[in-house]
N, C-alpha and C positions, 0 to 999 in steps of 0.2 A: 286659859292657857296663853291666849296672846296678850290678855291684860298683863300676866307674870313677863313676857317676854320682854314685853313694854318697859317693863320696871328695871328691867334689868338691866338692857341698854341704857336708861336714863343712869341708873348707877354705878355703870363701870363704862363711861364712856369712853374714856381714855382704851381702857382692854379692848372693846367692841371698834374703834376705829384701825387698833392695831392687826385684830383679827382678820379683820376688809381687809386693809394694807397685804398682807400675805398671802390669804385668798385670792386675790387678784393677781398679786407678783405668780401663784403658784401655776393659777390660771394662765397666764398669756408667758410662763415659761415654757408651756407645752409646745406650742404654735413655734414661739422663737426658736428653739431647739428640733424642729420640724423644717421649718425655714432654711436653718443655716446645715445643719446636717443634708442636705440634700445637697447646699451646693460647697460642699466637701469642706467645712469648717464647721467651729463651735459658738455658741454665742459667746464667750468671754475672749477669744481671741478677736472676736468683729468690735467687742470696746462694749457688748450689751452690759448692763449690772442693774443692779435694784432699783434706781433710783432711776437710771433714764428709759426701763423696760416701763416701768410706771406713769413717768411722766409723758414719755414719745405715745405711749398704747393707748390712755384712759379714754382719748377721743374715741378710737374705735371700739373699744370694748361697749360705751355708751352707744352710737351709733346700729354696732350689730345689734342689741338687748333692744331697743328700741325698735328696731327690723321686725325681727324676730317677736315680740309682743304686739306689732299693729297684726304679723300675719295670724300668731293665734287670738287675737280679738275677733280676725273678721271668719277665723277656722270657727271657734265660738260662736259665734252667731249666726252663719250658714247652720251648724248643727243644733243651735235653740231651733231656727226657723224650720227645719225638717220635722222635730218635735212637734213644734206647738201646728204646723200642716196634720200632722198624723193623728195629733189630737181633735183639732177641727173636722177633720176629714169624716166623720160620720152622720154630725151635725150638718153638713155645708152637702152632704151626697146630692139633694137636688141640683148642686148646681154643678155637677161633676162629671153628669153623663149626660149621655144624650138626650133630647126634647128636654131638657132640665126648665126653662123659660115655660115651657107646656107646665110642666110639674109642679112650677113655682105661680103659678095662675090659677093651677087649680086646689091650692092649700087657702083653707080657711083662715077667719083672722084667728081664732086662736092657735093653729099650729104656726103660722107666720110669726106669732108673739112671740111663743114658743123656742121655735128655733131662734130667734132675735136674742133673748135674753141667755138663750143655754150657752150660745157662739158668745157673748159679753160674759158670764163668768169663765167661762175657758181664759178667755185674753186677760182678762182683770186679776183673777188669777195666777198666768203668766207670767203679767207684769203690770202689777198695780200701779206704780208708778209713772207709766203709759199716761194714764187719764188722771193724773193729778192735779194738772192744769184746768181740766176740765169741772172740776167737783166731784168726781162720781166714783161711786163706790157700788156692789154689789146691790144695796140694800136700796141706796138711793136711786137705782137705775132697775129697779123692780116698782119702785113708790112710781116714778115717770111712766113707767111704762102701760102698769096698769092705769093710772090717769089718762094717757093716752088712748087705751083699748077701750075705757067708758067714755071718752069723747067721738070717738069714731063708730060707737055702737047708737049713737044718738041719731035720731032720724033727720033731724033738723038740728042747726047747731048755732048761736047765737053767735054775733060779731068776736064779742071778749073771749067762747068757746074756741072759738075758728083760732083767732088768735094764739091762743092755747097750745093748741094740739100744733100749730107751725113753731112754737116756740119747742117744744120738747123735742118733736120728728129734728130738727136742724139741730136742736144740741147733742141728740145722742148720735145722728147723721155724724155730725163733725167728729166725732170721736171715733168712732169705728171707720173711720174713713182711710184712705190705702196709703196717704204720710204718714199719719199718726202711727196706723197699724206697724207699718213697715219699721216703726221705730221701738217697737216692742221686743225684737230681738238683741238690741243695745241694751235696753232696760234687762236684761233675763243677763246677761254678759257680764254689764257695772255694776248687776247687784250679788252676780256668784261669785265675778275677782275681788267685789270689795269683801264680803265675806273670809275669803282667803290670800288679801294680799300680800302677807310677810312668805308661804310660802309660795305663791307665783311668782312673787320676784325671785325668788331663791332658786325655784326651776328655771326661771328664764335665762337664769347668770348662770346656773349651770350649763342646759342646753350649746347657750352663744360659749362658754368658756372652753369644755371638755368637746363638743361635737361640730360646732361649727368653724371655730375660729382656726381650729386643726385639719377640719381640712380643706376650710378656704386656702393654709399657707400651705398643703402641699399640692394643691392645683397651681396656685402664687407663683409656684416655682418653675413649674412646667413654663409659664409665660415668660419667667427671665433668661430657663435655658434655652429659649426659640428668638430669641435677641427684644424681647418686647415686655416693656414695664408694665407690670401687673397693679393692679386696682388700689390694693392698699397702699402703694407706693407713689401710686400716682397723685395721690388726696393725702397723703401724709398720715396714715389713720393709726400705723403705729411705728412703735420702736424700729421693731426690723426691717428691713426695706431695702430695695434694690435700685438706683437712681442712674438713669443713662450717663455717662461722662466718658471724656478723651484724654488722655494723661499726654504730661511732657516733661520734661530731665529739667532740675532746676540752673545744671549746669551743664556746659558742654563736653566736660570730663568726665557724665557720667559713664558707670562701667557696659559697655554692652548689653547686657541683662536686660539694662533698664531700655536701652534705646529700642529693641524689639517692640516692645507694647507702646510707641510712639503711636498718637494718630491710629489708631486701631478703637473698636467699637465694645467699651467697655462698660460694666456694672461697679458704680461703690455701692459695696453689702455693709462696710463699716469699717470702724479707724479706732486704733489704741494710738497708746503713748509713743509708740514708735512707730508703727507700721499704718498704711493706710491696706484695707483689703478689697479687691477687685475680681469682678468673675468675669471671664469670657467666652462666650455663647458658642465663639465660633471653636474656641481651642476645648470647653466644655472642663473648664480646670480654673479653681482659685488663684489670684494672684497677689501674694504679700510684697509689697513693695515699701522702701523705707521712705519715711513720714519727709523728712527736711530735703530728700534725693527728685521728689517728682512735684509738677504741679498737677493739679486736677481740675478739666474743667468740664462743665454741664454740656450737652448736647440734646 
């Protein structure tokens, strides 16, 4: 199925970019239309349109998808890591409850062995990929281990023997050791989203498009009507946006109207062909004022 998916984007690339293209416009029209409707305007009168909804957004859209995919990476692997506990946890019981160091002293070598290899196919299993680096495999870490258990069964054991058995106890030591381990939940993680990446990306885009990005912008707003520039605005992340400024009359004839909003503590939300548009916090009301009649400046 994703090989066909594959083929398909490769053969209608042109469709497949245009597709994105409107996706995304459809996407972060919600948000914009959430935005500017709250603070009593539309996006086409703020000057939003296709092109610069796309171009002003695509950072934050990246940015949130990004957010949003590290916390379910690491949502992911806390709950591999609850798993693969709950699977070890019957194996590993000596060391779980109490006098467990008593309990573990008085296990023979073979339940020692025992438990040793049953707690490595659990993990190895888990996440083969864990001890790749290492060599070992299942099969291979039974061939050690038993060598190991007739080396330590020896009453007396030669220099080359001795040697031996430190060579193996430290390789398989080093592998089940509590970095490595602790890195088998990544492994359990890159190997289920690689499995499924066409659609985790597709939820992710969706989650950050239809859930999150709507109602970061209706929180968004809440900050511009309390006189204070809200997040996306502040980093530029998208199109919409709410930027502190002070207006002033290009001319001194301007008509009254305009002299009112002098020096006064104003939001540009956005600008067309004639109008610049301004919200004020304290009056709690958009203001369209005309393009060539005012200046505008940052604060």
């Amino acid at each position: 199925m994703r090989r066909k998916a594959t083929e398909w984007l490769r053969e209608n690339g042109a469709l497949s970019v245009t597709v994105a293209g409107v996706s995304l416009y459809v996407a972060l029209r919600l948000p914009a239309a959430i935005f500017y409707s709250r603070l009593g305007v539309n996006p086409e009168i703020a000057g939003i349109t296709y092109i610069n909804l796309l171009a002003g957004s695509t950072l934050g859209v990246v940015v949130m998808v990004l957010a949003i995919a590290v916390l379910f990476y690491l949502a992911l692997s806390v709950l591999s890591l609850a798993v693969l506990y709950v699977k070890l946890l019957p194996l590993a019981a000596v060391m779980l409850f109490k006098n467990s160091r008593a309990k573990t002293r008085n296990m023979s070598n073979d339940e020692r062995f025992d438990l040793a290899h049953s707690t490595f196919i659990v993990l190895w299993k888990a996440a083969s990929g864990a001890f790749d680096r290492f060599g070992l495999t299942v099969d291979r870490v039974g061939v050690l281990m038993r060598r190991y258990r007739s080396l330590m069964e020896l009453g007396v054991r030669a220099l080359d023997e001795q040697v031996e058995a430190d060579v193996i106890r430290r390789r398989l030591a080093k592998a089940v050791a509590l970095p490595n381990v602790a890195r088998i939940p990544l492994h359990i993680v890159s190997r289920w989203v690689g499995r499924r990446r066409v659609s985790v990306a597709i939820s992710l885009f969706a989650v950050a498009a239809f859930l999150v990005l709507p109602m970061l912008s209706f929180l968004w707003v809440n900050e511009v009507r309390q006189g204070r520039q809200d997040l996306g605005s502040r980093y530029a992340l998208f199109a919409y946006a709410a930027h502190p400024v002070q207006v002033d009359v290009a001319s001194k004839e301007a008509p009254q109207g305009l002299q009112m909003w002098v020096g006064k503590e104003l939001f540009l939300i956005g600008q067309n062909a004639q109008q610049v548009v301004l919200y004020s916090p304290k009056e709690n009301k958009t203001v369209l004022l005309p393009l060539q009649a005012v200046q505008i400046f940052s604060r």
